[in-house]
C-alpha positions as CSV (number, residue, x, y, z in Angstrom):
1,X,17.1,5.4,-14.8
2,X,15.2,2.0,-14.5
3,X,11.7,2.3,-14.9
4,X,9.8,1.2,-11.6
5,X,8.1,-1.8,-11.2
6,X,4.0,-1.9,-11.4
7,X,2.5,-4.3,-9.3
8,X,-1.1,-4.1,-8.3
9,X,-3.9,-6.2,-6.0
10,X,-7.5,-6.9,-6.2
11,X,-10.0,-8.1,-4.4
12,X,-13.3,-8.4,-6.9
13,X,-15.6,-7.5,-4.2
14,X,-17.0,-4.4,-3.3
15,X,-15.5,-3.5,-0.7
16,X,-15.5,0.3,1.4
17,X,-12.5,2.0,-0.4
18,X,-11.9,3.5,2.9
19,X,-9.0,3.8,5.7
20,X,-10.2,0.3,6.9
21,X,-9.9,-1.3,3.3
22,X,-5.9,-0.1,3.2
23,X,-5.5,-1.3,7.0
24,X,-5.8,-5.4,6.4
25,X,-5.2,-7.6,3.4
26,X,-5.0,-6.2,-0.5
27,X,-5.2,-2.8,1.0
28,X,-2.5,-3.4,3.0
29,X,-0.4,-5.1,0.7
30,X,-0.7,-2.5,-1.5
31,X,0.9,0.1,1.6
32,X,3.4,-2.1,1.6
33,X,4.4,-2.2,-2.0
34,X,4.2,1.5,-1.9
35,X,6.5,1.4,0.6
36,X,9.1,-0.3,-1.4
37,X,8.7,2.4,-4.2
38,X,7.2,0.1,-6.2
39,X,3.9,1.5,-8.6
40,X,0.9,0.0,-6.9
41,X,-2.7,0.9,-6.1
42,X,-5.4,-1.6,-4.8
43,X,-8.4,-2.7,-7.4
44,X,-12.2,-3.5,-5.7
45,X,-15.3,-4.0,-8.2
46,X,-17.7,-1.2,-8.4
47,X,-19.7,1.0,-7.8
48,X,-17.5,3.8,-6.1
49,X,-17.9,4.9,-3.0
50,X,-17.9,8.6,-1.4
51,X,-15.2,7.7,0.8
52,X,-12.8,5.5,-1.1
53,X,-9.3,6.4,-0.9
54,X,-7.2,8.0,-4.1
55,X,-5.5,4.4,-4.3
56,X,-7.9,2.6,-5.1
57,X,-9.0,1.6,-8.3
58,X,-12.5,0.6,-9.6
59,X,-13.3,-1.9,-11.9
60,X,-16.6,-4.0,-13.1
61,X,-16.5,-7.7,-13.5
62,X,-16.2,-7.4,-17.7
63,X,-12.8,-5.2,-17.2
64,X,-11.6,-7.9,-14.4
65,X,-12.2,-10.8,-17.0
66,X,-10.2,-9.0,-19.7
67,X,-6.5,-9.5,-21.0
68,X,-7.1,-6.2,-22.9
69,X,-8.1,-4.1,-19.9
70,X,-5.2,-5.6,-17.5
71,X,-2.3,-5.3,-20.0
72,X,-3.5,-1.6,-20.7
73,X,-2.2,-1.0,-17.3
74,X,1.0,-2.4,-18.2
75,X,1.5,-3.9,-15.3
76,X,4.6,-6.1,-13.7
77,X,2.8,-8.3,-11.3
78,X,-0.6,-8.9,-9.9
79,X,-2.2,-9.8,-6.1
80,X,-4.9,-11.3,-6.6
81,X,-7.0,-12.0,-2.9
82,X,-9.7,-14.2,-4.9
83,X,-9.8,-17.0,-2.3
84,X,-8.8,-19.5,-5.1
85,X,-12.4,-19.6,-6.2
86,X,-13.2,-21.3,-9.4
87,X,-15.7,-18.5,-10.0
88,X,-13.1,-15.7,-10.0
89,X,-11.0,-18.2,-12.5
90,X,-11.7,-15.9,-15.2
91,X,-10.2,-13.3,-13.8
92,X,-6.6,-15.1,-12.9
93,X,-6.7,-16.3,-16.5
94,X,-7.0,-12.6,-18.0
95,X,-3.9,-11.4,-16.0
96,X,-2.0,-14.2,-16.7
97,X,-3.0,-14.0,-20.7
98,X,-1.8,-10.1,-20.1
99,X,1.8,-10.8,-19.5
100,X,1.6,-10.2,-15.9
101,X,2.8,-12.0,-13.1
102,X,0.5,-13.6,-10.6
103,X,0.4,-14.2,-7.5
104,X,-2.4,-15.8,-5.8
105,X,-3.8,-15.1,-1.8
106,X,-4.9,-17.8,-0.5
107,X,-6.6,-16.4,2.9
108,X,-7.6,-19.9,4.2
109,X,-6.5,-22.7,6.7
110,X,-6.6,-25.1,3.6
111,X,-9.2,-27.7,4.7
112,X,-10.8,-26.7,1.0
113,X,-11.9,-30.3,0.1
114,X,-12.5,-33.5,1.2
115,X,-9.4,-34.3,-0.6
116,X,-6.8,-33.0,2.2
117,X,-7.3,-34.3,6.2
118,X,-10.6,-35.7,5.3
119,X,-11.5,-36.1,9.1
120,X,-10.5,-32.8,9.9
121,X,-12.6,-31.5,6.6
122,X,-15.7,-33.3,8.0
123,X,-15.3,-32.0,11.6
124,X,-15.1,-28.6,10.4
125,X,-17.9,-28.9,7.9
126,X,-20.3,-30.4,11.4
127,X,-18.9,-27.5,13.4
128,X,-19.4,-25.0,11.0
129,X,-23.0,-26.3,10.7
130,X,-24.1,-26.7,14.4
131,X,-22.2,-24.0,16.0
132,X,-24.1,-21.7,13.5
133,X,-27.7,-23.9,13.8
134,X,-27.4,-25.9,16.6
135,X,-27.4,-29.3,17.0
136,X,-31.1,-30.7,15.4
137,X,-30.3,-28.4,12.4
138,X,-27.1,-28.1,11.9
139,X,-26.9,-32.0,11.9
140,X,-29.6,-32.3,8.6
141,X,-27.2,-28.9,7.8
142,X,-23.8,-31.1,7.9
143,X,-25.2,-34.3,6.4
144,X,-26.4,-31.9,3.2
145,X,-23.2,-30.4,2.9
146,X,-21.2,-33.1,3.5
147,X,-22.9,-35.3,0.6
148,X,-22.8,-32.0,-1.6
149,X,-18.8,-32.0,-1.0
150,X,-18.3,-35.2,-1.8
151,X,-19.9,-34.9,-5.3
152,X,-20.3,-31.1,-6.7
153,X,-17.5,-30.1,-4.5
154,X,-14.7,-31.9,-5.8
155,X,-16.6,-32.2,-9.6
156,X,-17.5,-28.5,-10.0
157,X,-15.5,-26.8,-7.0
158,X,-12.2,-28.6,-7.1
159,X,-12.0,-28.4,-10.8
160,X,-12.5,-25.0,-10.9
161,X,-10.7,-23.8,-8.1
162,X,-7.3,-25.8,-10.0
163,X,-7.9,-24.4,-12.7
164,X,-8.0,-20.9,-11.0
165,X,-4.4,-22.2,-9.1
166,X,-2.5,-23.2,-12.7
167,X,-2.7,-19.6,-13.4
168,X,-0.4,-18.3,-11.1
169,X,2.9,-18.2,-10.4
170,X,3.5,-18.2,-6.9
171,X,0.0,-19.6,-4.5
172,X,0.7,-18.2,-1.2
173,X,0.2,-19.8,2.1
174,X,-0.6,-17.6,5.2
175,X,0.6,-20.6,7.7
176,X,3.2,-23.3,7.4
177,X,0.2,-26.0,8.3
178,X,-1.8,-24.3,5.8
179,X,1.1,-24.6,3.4
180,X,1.4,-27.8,3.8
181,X,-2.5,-28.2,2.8
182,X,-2.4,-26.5,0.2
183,X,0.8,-28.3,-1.2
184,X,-1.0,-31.6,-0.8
185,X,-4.4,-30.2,-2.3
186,X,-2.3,-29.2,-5.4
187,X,0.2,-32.1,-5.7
188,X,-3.5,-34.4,-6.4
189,X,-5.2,-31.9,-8.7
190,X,-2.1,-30.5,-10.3
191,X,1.0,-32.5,-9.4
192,X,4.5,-31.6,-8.5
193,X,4.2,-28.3,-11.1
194,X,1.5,-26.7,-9.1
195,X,2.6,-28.2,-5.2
196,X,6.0,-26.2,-5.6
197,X,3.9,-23.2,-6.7
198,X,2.8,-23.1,-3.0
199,X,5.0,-21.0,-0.7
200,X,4.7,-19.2,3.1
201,X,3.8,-16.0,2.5
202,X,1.8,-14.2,5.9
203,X,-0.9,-11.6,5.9
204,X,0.6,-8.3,6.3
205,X,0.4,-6.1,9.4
206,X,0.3,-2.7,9.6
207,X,3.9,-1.0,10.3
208,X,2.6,1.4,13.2
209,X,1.9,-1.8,15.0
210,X,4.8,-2.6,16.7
211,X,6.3,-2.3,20.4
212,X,8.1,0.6,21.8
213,X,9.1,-0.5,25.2
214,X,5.4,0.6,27.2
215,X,4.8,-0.8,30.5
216,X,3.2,-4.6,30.4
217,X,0.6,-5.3,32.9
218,X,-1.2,-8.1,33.7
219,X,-3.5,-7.4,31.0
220,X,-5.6,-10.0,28.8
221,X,-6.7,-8.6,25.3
222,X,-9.1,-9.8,23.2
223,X,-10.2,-8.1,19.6
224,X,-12.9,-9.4,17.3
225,X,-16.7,-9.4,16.3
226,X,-18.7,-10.0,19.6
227,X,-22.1,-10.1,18.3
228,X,-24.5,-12.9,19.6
229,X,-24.9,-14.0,16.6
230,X,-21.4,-14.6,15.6
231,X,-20.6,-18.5,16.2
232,X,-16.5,-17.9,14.8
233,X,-15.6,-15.8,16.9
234,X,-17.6,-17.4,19.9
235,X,-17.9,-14.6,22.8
236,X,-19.4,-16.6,25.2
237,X,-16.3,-18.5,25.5
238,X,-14.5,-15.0,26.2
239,X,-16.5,-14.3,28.6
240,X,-16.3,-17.7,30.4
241,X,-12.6,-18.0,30.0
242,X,-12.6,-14.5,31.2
243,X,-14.6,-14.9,34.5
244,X,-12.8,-18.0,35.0
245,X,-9.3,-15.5,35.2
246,X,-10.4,-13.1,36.6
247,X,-11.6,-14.7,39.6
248,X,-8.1,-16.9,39.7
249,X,-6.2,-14.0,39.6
250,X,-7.6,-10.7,41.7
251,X,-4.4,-8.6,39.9
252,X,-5.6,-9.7,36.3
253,X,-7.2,-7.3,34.2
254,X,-9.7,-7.5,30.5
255,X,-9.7,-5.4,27.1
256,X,-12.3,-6.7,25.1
257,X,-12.4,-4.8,21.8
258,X,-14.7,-4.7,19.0
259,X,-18.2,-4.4,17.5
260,X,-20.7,-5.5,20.0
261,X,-18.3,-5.6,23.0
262,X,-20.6,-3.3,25.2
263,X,-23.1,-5.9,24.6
264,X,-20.6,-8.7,26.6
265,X,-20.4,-5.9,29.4
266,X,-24.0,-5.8,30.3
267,X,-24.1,-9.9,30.8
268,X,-20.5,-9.7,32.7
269,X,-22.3,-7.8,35.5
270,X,-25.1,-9.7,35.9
271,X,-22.8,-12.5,37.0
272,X,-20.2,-10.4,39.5
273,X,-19.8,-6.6,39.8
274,X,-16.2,-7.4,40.9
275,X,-15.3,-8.6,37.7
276,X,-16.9,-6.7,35.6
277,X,-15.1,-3.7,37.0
278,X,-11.8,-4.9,35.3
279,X,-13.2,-5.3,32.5
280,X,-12.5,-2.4,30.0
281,X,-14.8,-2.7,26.7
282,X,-14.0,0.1,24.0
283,X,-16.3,-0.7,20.8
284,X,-14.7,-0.7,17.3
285,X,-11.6,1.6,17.3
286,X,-9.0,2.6,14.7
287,X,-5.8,-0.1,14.3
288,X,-3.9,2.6,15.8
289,X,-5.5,3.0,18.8
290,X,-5.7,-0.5,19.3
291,X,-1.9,-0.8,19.1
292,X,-2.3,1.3,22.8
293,X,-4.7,-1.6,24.3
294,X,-2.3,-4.4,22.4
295,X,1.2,-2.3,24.0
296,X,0.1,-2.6,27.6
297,X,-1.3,-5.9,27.3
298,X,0.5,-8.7,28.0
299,X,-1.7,-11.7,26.6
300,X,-3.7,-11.8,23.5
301,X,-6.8,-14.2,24.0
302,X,-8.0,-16.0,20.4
303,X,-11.5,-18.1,21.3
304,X,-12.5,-18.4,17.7
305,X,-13.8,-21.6,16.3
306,X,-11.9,-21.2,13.1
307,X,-9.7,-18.9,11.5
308,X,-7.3,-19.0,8.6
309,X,-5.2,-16.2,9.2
310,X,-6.2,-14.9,12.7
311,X,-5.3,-11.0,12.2
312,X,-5.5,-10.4,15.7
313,X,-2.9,-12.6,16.7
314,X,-0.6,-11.1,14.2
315,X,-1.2,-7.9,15.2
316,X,-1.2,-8.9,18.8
317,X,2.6,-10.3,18.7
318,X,3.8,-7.3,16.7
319,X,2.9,-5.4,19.5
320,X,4.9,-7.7,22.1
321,X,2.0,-9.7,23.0
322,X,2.2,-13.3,23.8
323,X,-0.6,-15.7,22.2
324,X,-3.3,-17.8,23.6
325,X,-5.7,-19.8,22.4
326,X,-7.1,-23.3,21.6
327,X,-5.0,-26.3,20.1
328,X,-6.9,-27.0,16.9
329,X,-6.9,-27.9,13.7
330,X,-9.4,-25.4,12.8
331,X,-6.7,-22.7,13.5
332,X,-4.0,-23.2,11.3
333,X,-2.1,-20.4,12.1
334,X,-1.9,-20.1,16.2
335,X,0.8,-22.6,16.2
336,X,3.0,-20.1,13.6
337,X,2.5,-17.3,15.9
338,X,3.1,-19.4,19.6
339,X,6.3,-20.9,17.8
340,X,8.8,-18.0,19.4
341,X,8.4,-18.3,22.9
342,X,5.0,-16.5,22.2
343,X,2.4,-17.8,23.4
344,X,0.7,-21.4,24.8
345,X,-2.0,-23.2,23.2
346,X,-4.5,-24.8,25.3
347,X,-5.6,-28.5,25.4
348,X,-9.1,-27.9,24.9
349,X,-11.6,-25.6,24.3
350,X,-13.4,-25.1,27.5
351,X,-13.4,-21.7,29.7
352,X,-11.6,-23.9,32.1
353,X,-8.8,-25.2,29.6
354,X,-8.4,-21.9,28.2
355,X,-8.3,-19.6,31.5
356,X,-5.6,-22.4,32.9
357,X,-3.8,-22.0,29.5
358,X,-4.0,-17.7,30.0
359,X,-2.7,-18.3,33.7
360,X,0.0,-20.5,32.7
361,X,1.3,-18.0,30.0
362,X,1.3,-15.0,32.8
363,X,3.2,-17.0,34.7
364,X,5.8,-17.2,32.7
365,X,5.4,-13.4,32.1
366,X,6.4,-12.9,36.0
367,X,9.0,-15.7,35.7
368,X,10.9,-13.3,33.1
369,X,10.4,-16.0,30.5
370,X,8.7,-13.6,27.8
371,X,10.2,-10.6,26.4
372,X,8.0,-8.4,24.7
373,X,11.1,-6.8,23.1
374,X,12.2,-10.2,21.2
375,X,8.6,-11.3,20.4
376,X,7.9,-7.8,18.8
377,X,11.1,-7.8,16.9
378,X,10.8,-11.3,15.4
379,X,7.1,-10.8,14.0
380,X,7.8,-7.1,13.2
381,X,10.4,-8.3,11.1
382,X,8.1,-11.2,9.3
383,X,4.7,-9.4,9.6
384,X,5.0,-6.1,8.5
385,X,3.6,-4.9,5.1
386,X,6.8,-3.9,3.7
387,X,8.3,-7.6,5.1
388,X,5.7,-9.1,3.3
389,X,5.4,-7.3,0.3
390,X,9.3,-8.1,-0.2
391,X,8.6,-11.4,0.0
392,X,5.9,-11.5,-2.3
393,X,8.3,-10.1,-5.3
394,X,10.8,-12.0,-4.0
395,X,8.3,-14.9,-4.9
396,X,7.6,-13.6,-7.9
397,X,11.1,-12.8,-9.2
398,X,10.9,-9.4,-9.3
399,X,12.1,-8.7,-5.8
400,X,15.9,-7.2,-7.8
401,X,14.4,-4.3,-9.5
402,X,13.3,-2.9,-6.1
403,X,15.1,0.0,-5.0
């Protein structure tokens, strides 16, 4: 009998070890090799934790660094979710020089240098800065950063980051306009060799996430980090594209889930009682009670200033959702997941751009023009851990020896 295949992942981080760690990314992945009966467990840098699960494996930098400690684990294939950072190089280099296979996350929208959509690289670099400083600072914020891409960036970053790259076998893309990023970003550091290295590979979603045939209302859902602090995710935006809904549309109701989401609650009444009473706000729940909220909604609401792979989304459509959110190139990967009669991106990122854009897609909901059945089912069938795990040996030319 054939021996199985070994394929690990790793994040060096220290990451909780916990249920959360095996519900999103290398965790994830690692469920989804598993699945396939392939040898896996997930590797996170120490120290342990009291609550890490059996499956995963810690390591210190040194052992992550080494050939000798990876090929005592005689392993088939690594996942490595290193970002493509030039300081985790080391680490690509030691799996490589141990005989494994690797293939290399990249969880990122690919505006990674000034290099690739230069005007798009320097609009994110000033929104990154002044949506988290405001304007004043985050002006003398962009102008530092942007002179410090142009020159350590590409000398010390860039380099680094390729060189982290011409390890691997396969660099995987989480969006086909991140793909293409990616493949230009590599064809000028590392020429045709490493550009057809790059290849559409999603983030994985978890398997119980999926759509079973539950009533849709007229439901928007929104899941995310809602503190007032948080300039990504941008809840003020919900809320305004929210109000400006729910006062459209006296049948519409809210699920706002996540950290901080009572905190949204309190300033929703303050401006109508009315609305705020169809609001439902839930706090931080497990992914499988969110797959309830996500089953009975019928549009999932992204207002994130940037994203690379926006979980949320994927999670949403698995679940039968349709998508909306802004038209940007800040988020890569909204177009991948509107591109099945799922969703409708909105031309702007106003409250009143995006509440037209949420009214528009329900709408089409009560025209009969979105079928939760046949959005869950395509996504479901690209999405899901297993689906992507497959792909990823399939990548790496191991896919036969799976059972």
């Amino acid at each position: 009998m054939s021996k199985p295949l070994r394929v690990y992942t790793c994040t060096p981080a220290p990451f909780r070890g916990d249920h959360t760690f095996f519900a999103r990314d290398s965790g994830l992945t690692c469920r989804g090799l598993q699945s396939l009966g392939v040898e896996s467990r997930a590797i996170a840098l120490r120290p342990a934790q009291p609550d890490d699960e059996p499956d995963l494996l810690r390591a210190s930098m040194a052992e992550l660094e080494s050939a000798a400690w990876w090929a005592g684990h005689h392993l088939d294939g690594v996942v490595l979710y290193a970002w493509g950072a030039g300081r985790y190089r080391k680490i690509a280099q030691a799996i490589r020089a141990s005989g494994a296979k690797l293939y290399v996350h990249m969880d990122t929208g690919g505006l990674i240098s000034p290099v690739v959509e230069w005007r798009h690289f320097l609009a994110g670099l000033s929104r990154a800065a002044q949506g988290e400083y405001g304007p004043t600072v985050g002006w003398c914020r962009f102008v530092g950063s942007t002179l410090l891409a142009h020159s350590v960036g590409i000398l010390w970053g860039d380099l680094r980051r390729v060189h982290h790259l011409r390890q691997a076998d396969v660099v995987g893309a989480v969006s086909p306009i991140a793909r293409q990023r990616l493949k230009q970003y590599c064809r000028i550091w590392g020429g045709q060799a490493l550009e057809n290295r790059v290849q559409l590979c999603p983030a994985p979603v978890a398997p119980y996430l999926d759509y079973r045939g539950e009533l849709k209302e007229r439901q928007v859902i929104a899941v995310g980090r809602w503190g007032p602090s948080d300039a990504v995710k941008r809840p003020e935006l919900l809320m305004q594209t929210l109000v400006f809904v729910l006062a459209a549309d006296p049948q519409v109701r809210a699920v706002i889930i996540g950290r901080d989401s009572e905190r949204l609650g309190a300033q929703m009444r303050e401006w109508d009682v009315g609305w705020s009473e169809r609001v439902t706000l839930t706090g931080v729940l497990r992914n499988a009670a969110v797959r309830n909220y996500y089953c009975q909604s019928r549009v999932s609401l992204c207002t994130s200033r940037s994203e690379a792979a926006h979980i949320a989304s994927a999670e949403a459509v698995c679940c039968g959702c349709s998508i909306v959110g802004p038209r940007s190139p800040f988020l890569p990967s909204l177009p991948y997941f509107v591109s099945r009669q799922s969703g409708t991106l909105a031309d702007g990122e106003t409250p009143e751009a995006m509440g037209r854009a949420v009214l528009q897609e329900l709408a089409l909901w009560d025209a009969g023009r979105r079928d939760p059945v046949a959005i869950s089912r395509a996504w479901c069938a690209e999405l899901h851990a297993d689906k992507v795990a497959r792909r990823i040996l399939e990548l790496m030319g191991l896919a036969p020896t799976v059972a």
